[in-house]
N, C-alpha and C positions, 0 to 999 in steps of 0.2 A: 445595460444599465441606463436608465431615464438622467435627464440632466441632472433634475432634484437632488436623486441618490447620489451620484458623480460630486456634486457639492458638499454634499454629506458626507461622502467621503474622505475627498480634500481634508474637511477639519478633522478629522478622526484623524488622518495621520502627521499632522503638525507635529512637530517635536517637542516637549512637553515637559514639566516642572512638578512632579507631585506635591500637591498642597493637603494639610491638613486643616481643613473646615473653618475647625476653632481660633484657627490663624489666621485668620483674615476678619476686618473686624470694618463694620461703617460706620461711620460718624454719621450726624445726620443735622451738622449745624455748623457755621464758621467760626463759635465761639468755644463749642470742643474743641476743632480743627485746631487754632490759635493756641489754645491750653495744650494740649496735648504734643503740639510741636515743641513748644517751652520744653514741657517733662523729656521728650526724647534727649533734647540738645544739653539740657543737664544731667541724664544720667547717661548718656554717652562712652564708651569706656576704649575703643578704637579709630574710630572715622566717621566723619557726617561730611558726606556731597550734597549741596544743597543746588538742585538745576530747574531755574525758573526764569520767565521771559526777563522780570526786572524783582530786584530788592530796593523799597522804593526810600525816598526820604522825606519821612512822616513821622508818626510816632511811634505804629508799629515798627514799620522796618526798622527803627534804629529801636527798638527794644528785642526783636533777634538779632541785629549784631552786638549788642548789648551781652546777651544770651551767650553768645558765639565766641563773644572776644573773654566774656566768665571762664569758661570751660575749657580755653585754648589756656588762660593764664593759671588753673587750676591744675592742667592736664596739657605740659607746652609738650606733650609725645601726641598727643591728638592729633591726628590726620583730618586739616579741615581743608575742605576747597568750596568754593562756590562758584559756580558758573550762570553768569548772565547772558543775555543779547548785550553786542556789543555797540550799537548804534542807539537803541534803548537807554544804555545806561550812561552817554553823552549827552542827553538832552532835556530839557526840561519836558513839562506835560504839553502837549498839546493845546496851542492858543495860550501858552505864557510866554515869557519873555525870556529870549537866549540864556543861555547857562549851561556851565561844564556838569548838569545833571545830576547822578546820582553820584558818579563819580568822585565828586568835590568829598561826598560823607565817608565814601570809601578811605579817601586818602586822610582824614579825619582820622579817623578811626586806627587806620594803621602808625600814624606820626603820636599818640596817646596811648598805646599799651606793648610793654614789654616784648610778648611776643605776639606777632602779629598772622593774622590768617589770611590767605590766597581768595581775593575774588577776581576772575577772567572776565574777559570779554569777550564771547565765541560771535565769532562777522559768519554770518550764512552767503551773504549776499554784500556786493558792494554799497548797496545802499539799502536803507531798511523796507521801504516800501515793497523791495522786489525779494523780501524774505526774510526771517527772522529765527531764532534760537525758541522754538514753541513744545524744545522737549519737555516733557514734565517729572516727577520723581524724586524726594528727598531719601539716600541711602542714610540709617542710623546704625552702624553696628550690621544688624542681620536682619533688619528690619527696613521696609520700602513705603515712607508715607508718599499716598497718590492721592496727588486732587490735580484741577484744571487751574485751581487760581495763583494766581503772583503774591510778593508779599508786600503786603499794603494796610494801610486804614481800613477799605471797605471790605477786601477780603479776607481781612482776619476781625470784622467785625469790631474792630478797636473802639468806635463812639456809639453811635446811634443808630447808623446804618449799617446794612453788608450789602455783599454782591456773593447770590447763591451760587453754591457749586456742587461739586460729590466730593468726598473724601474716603477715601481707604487708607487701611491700615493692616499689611502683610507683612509677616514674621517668616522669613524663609531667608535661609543660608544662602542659595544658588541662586534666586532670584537676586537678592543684595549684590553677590559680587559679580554678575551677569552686568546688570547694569551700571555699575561702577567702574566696570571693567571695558566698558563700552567708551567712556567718557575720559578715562585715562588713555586709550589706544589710540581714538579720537578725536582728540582736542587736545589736549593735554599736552601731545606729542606734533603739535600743529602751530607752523612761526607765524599763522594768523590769530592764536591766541594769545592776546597781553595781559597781563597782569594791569585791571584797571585802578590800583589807589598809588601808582608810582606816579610822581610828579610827571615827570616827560614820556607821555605815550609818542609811541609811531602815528600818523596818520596815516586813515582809511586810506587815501589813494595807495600811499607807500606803500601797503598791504595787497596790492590787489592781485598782485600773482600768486601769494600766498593762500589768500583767501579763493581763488578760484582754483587752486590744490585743494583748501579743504572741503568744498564744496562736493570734489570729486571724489574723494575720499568717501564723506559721509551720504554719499545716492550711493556706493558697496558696500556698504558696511552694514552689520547687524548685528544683535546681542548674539554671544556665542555661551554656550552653557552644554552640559553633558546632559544627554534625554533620558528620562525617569522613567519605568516602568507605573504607571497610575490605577493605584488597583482600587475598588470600589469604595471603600475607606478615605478615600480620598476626593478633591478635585484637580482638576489640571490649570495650570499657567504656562502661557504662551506668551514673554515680551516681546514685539512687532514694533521695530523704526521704520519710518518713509520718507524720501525726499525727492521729489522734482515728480513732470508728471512721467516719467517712462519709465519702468522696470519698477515701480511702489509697492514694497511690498506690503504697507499697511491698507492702501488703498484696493489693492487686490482682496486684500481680507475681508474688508469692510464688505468691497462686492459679493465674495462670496457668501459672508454671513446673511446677508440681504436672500440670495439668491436661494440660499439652504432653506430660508422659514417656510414650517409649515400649514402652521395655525396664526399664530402673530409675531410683531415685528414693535419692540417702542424707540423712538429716536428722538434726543434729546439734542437739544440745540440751540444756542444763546443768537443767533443771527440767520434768518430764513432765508438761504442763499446756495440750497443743492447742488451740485454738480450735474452735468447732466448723465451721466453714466449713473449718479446714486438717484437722482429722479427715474429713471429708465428701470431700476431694479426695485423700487416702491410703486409703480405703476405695472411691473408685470408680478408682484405677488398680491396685489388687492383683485387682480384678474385672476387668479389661480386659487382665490379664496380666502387669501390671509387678512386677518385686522390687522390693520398700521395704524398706531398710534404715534401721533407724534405733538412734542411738547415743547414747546420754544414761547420762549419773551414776547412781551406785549412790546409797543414802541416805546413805552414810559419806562420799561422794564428796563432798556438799552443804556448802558452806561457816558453814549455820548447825547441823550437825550435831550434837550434843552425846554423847559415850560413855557409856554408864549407869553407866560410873564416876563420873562429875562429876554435880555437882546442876543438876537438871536447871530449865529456863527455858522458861518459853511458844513462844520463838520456835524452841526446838528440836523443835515437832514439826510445821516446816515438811518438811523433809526426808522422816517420815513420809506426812505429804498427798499428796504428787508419787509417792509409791509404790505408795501406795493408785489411785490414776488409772494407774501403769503395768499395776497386778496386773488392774484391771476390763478393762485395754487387752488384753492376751495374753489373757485368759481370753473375750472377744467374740471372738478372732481366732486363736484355739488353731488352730484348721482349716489358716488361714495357715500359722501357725508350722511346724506340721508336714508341709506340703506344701512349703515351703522361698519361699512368696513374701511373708511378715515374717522377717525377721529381729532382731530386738530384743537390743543388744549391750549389756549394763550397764559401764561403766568404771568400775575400782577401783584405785589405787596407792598401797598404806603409806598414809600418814594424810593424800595429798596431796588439790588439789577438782580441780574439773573444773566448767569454763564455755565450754565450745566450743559453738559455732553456725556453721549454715551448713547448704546444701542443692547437692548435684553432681545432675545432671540428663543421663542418657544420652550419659556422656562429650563432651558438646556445650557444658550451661552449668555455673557452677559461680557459688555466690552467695556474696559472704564479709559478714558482717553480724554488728552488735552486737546486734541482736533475738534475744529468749529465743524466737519463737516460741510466745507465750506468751499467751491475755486480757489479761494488763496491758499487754502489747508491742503487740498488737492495737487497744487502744483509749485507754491513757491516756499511754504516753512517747514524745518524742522520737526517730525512730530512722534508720538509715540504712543504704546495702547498697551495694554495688557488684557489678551482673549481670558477669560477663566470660562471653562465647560465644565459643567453638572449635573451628567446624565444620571444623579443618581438623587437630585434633589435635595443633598446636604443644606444648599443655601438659600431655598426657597423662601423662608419664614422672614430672613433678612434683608434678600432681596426685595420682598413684595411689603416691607416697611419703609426702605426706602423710596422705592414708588408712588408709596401713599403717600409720603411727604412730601416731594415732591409736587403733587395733586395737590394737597392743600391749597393752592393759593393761585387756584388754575380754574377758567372757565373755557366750557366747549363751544364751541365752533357749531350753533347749529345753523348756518346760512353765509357763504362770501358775504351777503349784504350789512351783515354784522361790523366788518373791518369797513375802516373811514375809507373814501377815494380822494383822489388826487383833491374836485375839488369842493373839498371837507376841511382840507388842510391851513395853517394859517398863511398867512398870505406870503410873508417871507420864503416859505416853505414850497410852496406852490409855484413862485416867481423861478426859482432854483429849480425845481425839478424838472417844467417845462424848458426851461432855459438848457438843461442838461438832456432832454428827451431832442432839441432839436437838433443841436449839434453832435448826437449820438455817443455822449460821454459817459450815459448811465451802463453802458452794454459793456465798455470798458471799466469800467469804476467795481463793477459787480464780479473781474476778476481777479480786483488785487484790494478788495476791503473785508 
């Protein structure tokens, strides 16, 4: 048996979820997404875990705890939890001014209605930087809404703007209590998770032997489910956690799926920042004949972007970095580009972001994940995926609308010379990068952003 096949195999015998087709449903916009999550959380009739990096305080998010706190006081037998990052939801945004974060709204919120609902604070990591809570997954009942994004203004499209992503929507028993069952075993039962709207939390330090139990915990730990026989009629589901970089099983996957393609390969990705094990496996199947397309953000696209109108902030020449590694990408792989087997799709819309991820694999698998695909995704957060296989082409039709959509708002790559260089950049931007290329900060920086 050739390596290929060997790959191939592998996935065939993953343990598995039979799905029916019609059960699985895509969104193809953040303003369904936003709608649609309302409808769940109102017709609700058992439990909603609701696990996302932050619930922010904005207008959206406090119109799902709005939502939340309805449905708890309509239905106080409702099993609601919400699990945050817990260093996340201590802090203000990024370049404002200190503040007990989102927190404050939490504990708002619970001091204002009868019966009040559970939201946690799961710590990965001592400090945020060196890891974060980046599972993703809303459980409703039997149902598993999946996106990449948090709940916010931009990513639930609340005003004028959004920040794209993918959303699914899977209706399946085993699935639902798989991963809900994960989260309760896991954290739940973990004295580094607090309940964050209680006036007097523990502090982080306090936590730190606890928290480096849970950490230990969840690098063994996996959704546990009973395996489906999956017969044509069907597709398969595979939920896949990962954390730290040894023994990963999502990252194992990710390789493999990589290593399996035949014909092509699409990858999706809000910050151009490979790993090098996943570069390693897109550079030997464009050698072995496969199209790799891959689709990631322009630098305007990037949510910490900053227009050289505005005065400019350290953190805005993240955006730049991730460009700098696209432009070295296309220009190793010009060859590629112009024989048609990269394609490299920059997505750009009016002043919106873009955080989609995900990897489709030779019309067969198709991965939906809140992983950047990224070193920090690789080795330091929290993450999760859900493999679906469709050897029989059930979701094709679906599939390749969402792709299109996607495209929409995407130009190709036909020359590295296309992307701005260093110096192109504005001058702030330029000061900082070289500033960071001499003192060798950038090499570090590109494994924990």
């Amino acid at each position: 048996m050739d390596v290929l096949s060997a790959k191939q195999q592998r996935l065939a015998q993953l343990p598995c979820i039979a799905h029916h087709p019609a059960d699985l449903e895509t969104l193809f916009d953040a303003s369904s997404f936003r709608a649609r999550l309302h409808q769940a959380i109102s017709e609700a009739q058992h439990r909603i875990y609701i696990v996302a990096l932050y619930l922010q305080d904005d207008e959206a998010g406090r119109a799902i705890l709005d939502s939340l706190y309805q449905a708890k006081q309509k239905n106080p037998a409702l099993d609601i939890k919400v699990f945050v990052d817990w260093h996340r939801a201590q802090r203000g945004l990024i370049g404002a001014a200190a503040s007990d974060g989102n927190a404050a709204l939490y504990r708002q919120y619970a001091e204002k209605y009868e019966h009040a609902i559970e939201i946690y604070g799961v710590p990965v990591k001592n400090r945020e930087v060196f890891g974060v809570l980046h599972l993703k997954g809303f459980i409703v009942d039997d149902q598993v809404i999946y996106s990449g994004a948090s709940l916010n203004d931009v990513y639930l499209a609340q005003h004028e703007r959004y920040r794209y992503d993918r959303y699914h929507i899977l209706r399946n028993q085993s699935l639902a209590d798989s991963m809900a069952q994960y989260v309760l075993d896991n954290m739940l039962e973990s004295d580094a998770v607090n309940c964050l709207a209680q006036p007097c939390r523990p502090s982080t330090k306090s936590l730190k032997p606890a928290i480096r139990q849970l950490r230990g915990r969840l690098q063994h730990a996996s959704y546990q489910f009973e395996p489906q026989r999956v017969g044509d009629e069907h597709i398969s589901l595979t939920p896949v956690v990962g954390l730290g970089k040894r023994r990963n099983r999502l990252n194992f996957l990710i390789q493999t799926l990589l290593a399996s393609a035949q014909h092509e390969i699409t990858i999706c990705t809000p910050y151009f920042n490979l790993p090098k094990s996943l570069s390693k496996e897109v550079r030997n199947a464009m050698r072995r004949g496969v199209k790799v397309t891959i689709i990631v953000g322009d630098k305007t696209a990037n949510d910490f972007y900053i227009p050289p109108s505005e005065p400019f902030r350290t953190i805005g020449g993240l955006p730049y970095l991730y460009e700098v590694n696209l432009r070295k990408f296309a220009k190793r792989h010009q060859q590629e580009i112009n024989d048609g087997r990269l394609n490299l799709h920059l997505w750009r819309h009016d002043d919106n972001s873009f955080h989609l991820k995900g990897i489709w694999i030779d019309q067969r698998y198709m991965l939906i994940t809140g992983s950047n695909l990224n070193p920090r995704a690789w080795k330091l957060d929290l993450e999760n995926a859900i493999l679906i296989q469709d050897p029989q082409g059930h979701l094709r039709e679906q599939k390749q609308r969402e792709l299109d959509c996607i495209l929409t708002h995407t130009t190709r790559l036909n020359s590295y010379l296309e992307v701005e260089d260093l110096e192109q950049y504005p001058m702030p931007v330029k000061r900082l990068l070289k500033r960071l290329r001499r003192v060798k900060v950038d090499a570090i920086l590109s494994q924990i952003l």
